[in-house]
N, C-alpha and C positions, 0 to 999 in steps of 0.2 A: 452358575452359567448365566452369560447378561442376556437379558430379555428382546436387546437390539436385532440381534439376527433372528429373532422367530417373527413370522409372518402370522398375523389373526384377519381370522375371518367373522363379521356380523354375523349377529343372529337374530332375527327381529321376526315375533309376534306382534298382534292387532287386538286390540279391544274398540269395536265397535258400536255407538248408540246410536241406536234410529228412530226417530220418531214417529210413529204409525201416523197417519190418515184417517185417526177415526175422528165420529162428530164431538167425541165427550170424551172426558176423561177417562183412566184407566179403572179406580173402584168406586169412582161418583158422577152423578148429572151432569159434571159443570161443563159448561162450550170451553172447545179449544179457542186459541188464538194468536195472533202474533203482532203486537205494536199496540196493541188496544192498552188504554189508559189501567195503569196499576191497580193490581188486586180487586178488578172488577168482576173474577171469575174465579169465586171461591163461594164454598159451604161449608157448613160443619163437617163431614166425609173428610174432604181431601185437607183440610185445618188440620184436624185431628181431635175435635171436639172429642169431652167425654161422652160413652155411651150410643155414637155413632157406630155405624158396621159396615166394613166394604161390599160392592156388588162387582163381580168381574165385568168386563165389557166383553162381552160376546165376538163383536165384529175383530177388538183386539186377537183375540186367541185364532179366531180366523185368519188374519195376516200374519198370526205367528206361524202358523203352518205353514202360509204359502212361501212366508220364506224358508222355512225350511226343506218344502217340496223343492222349490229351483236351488237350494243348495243341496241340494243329494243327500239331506240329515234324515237320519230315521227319529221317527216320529213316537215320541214318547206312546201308549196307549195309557199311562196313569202318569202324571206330576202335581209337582207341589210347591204352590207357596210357601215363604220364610218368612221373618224377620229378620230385617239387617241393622243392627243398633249399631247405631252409632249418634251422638250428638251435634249437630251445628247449626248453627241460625236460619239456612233453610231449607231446615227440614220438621217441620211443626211438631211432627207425631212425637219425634226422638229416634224412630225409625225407617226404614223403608221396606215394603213389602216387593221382594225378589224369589229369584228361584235358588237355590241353592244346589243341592245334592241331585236331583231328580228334576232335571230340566222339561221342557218343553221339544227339546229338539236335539237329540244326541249328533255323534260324530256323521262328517259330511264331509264335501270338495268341491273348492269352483277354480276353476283353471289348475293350476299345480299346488295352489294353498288347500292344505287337510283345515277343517272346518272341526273344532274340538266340541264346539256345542253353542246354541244357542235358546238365551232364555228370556219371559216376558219379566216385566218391574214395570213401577214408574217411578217419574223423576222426580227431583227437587224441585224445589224454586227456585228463583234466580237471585245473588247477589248480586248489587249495584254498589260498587265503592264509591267512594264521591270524593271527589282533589280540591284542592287549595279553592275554585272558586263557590265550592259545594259548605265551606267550614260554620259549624254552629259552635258557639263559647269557645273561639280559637280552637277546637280539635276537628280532624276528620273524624270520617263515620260512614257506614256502611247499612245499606238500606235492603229492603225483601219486598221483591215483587214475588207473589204468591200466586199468578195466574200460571204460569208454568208448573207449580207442586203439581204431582199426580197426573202429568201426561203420559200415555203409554208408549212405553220402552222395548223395543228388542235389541238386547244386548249381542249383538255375535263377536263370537271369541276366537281366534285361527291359531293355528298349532303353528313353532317359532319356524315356519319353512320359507322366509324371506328374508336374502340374505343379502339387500345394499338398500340404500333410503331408493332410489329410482323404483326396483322392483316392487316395495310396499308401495310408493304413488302408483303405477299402473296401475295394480293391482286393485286398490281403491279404487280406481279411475271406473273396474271392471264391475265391483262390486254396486259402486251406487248407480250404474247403466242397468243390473241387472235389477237393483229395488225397484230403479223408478220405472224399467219396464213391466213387473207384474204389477204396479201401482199400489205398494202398501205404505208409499211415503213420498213426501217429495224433495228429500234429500240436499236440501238447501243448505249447503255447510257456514253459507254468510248467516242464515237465518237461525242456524243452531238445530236444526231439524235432524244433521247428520254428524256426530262429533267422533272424532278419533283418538284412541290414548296408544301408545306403543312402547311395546317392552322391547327394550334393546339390551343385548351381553354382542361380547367378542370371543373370542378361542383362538386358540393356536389351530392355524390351517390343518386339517386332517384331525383336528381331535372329534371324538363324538359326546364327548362331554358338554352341557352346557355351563358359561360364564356366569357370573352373579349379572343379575340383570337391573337394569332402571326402569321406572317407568315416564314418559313423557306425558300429561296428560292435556286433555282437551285440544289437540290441533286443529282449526276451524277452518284451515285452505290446504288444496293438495301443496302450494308453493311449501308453506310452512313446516307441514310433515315433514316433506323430502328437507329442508335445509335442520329442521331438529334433529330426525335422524342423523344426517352426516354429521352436526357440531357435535354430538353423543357418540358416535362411534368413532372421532378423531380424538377425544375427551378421554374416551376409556382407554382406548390404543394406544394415548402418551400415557397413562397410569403405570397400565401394567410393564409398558418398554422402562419405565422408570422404575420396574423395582416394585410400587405401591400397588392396593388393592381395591376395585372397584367397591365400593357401600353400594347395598342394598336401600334405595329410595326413590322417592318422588320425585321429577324434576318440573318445572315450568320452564319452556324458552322463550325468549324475547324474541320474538325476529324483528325489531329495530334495529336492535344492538346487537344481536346474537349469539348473545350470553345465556347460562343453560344456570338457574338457580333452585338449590331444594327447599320444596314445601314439606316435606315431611319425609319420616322413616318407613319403607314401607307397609301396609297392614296385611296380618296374616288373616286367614279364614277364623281363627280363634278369637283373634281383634273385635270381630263382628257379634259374638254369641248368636248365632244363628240358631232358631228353632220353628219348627211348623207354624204358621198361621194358625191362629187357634178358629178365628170369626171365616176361615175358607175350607170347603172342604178341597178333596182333590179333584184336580183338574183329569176329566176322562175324558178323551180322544176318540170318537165313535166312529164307524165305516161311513156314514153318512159325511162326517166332519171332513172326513179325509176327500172323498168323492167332490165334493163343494170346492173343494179347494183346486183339485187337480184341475176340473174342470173351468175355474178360472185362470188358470197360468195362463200365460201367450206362447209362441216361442222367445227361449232365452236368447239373451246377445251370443253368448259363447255358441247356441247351437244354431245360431241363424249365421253366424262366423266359418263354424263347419260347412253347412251347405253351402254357404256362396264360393266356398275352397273347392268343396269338392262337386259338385253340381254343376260350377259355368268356370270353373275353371282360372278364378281370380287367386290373386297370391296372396298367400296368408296377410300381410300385412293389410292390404287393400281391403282382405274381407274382413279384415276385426277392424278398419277405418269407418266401412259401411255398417257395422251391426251394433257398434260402441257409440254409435250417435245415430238413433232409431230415427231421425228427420232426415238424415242423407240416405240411410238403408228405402226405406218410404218410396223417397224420391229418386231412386235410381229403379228399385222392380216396378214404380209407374211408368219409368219412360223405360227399360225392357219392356215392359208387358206393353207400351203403346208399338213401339218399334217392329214388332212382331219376331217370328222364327229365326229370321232371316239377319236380324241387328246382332252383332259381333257384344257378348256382353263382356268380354273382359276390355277394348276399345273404350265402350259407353262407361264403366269403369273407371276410365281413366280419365273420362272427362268430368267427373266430380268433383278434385281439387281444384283443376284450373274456375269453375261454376264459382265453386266456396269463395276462392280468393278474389271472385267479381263481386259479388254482395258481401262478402263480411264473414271473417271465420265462424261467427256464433252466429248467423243469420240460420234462420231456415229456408231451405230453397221455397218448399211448398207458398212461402209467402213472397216471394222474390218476383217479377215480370217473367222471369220464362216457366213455362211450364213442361212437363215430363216429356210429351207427346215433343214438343221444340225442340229441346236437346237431344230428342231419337234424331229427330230430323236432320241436324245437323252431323251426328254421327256417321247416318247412312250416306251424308252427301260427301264427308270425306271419304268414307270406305269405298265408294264408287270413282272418286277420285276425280268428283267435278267439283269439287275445293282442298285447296290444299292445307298441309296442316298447318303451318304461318298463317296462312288468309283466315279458318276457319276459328283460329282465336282473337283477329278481329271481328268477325262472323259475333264471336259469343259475347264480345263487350259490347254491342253494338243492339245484340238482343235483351241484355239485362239491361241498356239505359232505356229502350224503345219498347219492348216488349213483342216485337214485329215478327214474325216465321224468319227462318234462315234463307230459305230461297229467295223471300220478297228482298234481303239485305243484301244477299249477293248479286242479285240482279240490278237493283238501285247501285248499289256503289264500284258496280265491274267486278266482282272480284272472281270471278268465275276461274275453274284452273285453267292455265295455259299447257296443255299436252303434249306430246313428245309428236305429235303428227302437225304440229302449228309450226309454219317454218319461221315463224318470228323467233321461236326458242330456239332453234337449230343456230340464226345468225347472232344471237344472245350467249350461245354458248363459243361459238368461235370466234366471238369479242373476249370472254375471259379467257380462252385459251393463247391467243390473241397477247392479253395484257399480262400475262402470267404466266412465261414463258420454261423458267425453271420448275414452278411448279408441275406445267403441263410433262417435262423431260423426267418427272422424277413418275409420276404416274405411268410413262410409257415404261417406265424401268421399273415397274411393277410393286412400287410403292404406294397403295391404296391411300394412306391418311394425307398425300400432299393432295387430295381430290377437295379439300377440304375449302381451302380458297379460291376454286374455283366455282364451285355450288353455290357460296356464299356469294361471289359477283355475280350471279345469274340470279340468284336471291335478289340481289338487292335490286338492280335492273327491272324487274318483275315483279317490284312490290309483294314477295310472299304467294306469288300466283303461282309461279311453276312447281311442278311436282317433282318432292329430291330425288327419288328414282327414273323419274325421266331425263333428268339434269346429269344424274350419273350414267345412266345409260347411253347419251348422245355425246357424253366424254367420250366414254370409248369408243362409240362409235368412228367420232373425226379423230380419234390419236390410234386409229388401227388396230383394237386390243380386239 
């Protein structure tokens, strides 16, 4: 049977590193850092000196909970440290100290992705390759910053329930809103604080079988993910339409060139020789541990998403636009809660993109010239309909360049609305009907969208003062509807 007529569907799980926010390393004294001058921040501990002993870091295992509280993970009450041998330049010991079998934070869920577990480690150091203007005795060479060895790690791992590169980037998108909201990291993927690796297979549409999978590893921009993913699943999906079989390995992607090459075959758990930390005991999770934690959660994105859906009435989108960027969410319940009972919030809502797109997608309002209380103001002056909505978006360019009330702006620059009781609008509208003769015939003829030309001339005549319900309303009035 040829492979061309069956239709495959992705399958893609996450492997997730995060780098915690503590002040020190994971089982040694040493400060964290990032940019500070090479291998300033190392001891015997995290070297892997003889005859050193790890010490956990406290505050780590605390963050390890908390993320597994806002992921929905049940929570170990006993785990255990491993060793994960393996050998490579940097990694000092020969090992690394992870969780294996008996995690820190069993199965979980954030949004539709099942959360299969999440455990603490720390990391490597860092390889620095060094190119042609790097070269000592005519060869490259590759160097170890060692300030990185032994930062604490939570690994989270998501079961393969993502099925296009888009829905993994959201999803990401969703996950590191939720880190940086309970504040166990700060999630900087330029910085390397937050790295991604992703298993991807294919199947025949309808199968429940999973594909042999790849792994992508280290993606450092949501851009990169999403175009690794798609060059991997357009990669696999000619294989198997050709007959051939996906290899189990490792891949790297270029996103210069966007070519997909393997580093290696992949490693099984056996690869590893995993056995207990002999220098740790087990890690025991007390009621105390647990309480501490819950107590510092905030509300999550996803659940401050939900209320703003169901509570004021915003549409899903708009509420996960508000609660996925915690500085718009901020700045929109300040200017509800300035505006009072009475302020329309799915309206006030709606005035947040047009905000954004005056200062800068990635700005914060909170730092911008208008303030919460301003942009109620402005709200209520359309809702009441003494600015119109044209006028009132020069209104809001006018107060991010000046920083000025809305009222002081529309009264300096006229922009006040023009009413359906002002008879200047009346002879404004029987100028466009007037100039737009067929159109006006086709509205009598009960054609509503030819009204469309004619609003616009009364638009424009009016500078965006007149109000489009009064414009339409005084249509029909002079064409007898």
């Amino acid at each position: 049977m040829s492979g061309a007529a069956v239709e495959y569907e992705p399958v893609i799980g996450l492997e997730i590193h995060v780098q915690l926010r503590t002040r020190t390393k994971m089982f040694c004294g040493c400060e964290l850092s990032f940019g500070d001058e090479p291998n300033v921040h190392t001891c015997p501990r995290c070297l892997g000196l003889p005859g050193t002993l790890p010490v956990v870091n406290a505050q780590a295992v605390h963050y390890g909970i908390m993320i597994g509280l806002a992921l929905g993970c049940e929570i170990a009450p006993r785990s255990q440290f491993h060793r994960k041998n393996y050998f490579y330049p940097d990694l000092p010991k020969g090992y690394q100290i992870s969780q294996y079998d008996v995690p820190i934070c069993g199965p979980g869920k954030l949004g539709e992705v099942r959360i299969h577990r999440v455990h603490l480690e720390e990391d490597a150091a860092k390889l620095v390759h060094v190119g042609e203007s790097g070269r000592i005795h005519g060869a490259d060479r590759s160097v170890v910053d060692f300030n990185r060895g032994g930062t604490p790690l939570a690994e989270i791992v998501t079961e393969p329930d993502l099925h296009s590169a888009d829905e993994a980037r959201e999803w990401l998108n969703l996950l590191r809103t939720t880190l940086r909201a309970i504040g166990v990291s700060d999630v900087n993927m330029e910085e390397g604080s937050l790295r991604c690796d992703a298993n991807v297979s294919v199947r025949p549409l309808g199968s429940d079988q999973l594909g042999t999978k790849t792994e992508l590893k280290n993606m450092n921009s949501f851009r990169f993910l999403a175009q690794g993913v798609k060059a991997e699943i357009e990669r696999q999906t000619a294989l198997l339409r050709a007959g051939e079989q996906v290899q189990q390995e490792t891949l790297h992607f270029d996103p210069a060139s966007g070519r997909l090459t393997p580093l290696r075959s992949k490693e099984q758990a056996h690869d590893y020789r995993y056995f207990p930390e002999p220098d740790l005991v087990p890690l025991v999770v007390t009621e105390a541990m647990l309480e501490r934690a819950r107590a510092e959660l905030p509300e999550l994105p996803a659940d401050r998403a939900a209320r703003l859906e169901r509570d004021l009435g915003l549409s899903g989108e708009r509420a996960r636009e508000l609660a996925f960027r915690p500085e718009l969410g901020d700045f929109y319940e300040a200017a509800l809660a300035a505006g009072g009972p009475q302020l329309d919030a799915v309206a006030l809502a709606n005035w947040i993109p047009p905000l954004v797109e005056r200062i800068g997608s990635d700005a914060d309002p909170a730092g911008s010239r208008v303030s919460p209380s301003a942009l109620a103001a402005l709200v209520a002056l359309v809702s009441s309909r003494a600015v119109s909505q044209t006028a009132a978006r020069d209104v809001l360019t006018l107060m991010v360049q000046s920083g000025d009330q809305p009222a002081t702006i529309v009264e300096r620059e006229g922009l006040g609305a023009i009413g359906g009781d002002d008879s200047g609008l009346a002879q404004v509208v029987a100028a466009a009907i007037a100039a737009d003769p067929d159109a006006a015939e086709k509205v009598r003829d009960g054609n509503m969208k030819a009204v469309g030309p004619l609003v616009g001339y009364v638009m424009r005549e009016t500078k965006g003062r007149a109000d489009g319900g009064e414009i339409t309303r005084l249509i029909r009035e002079q064409l007898g509807l």
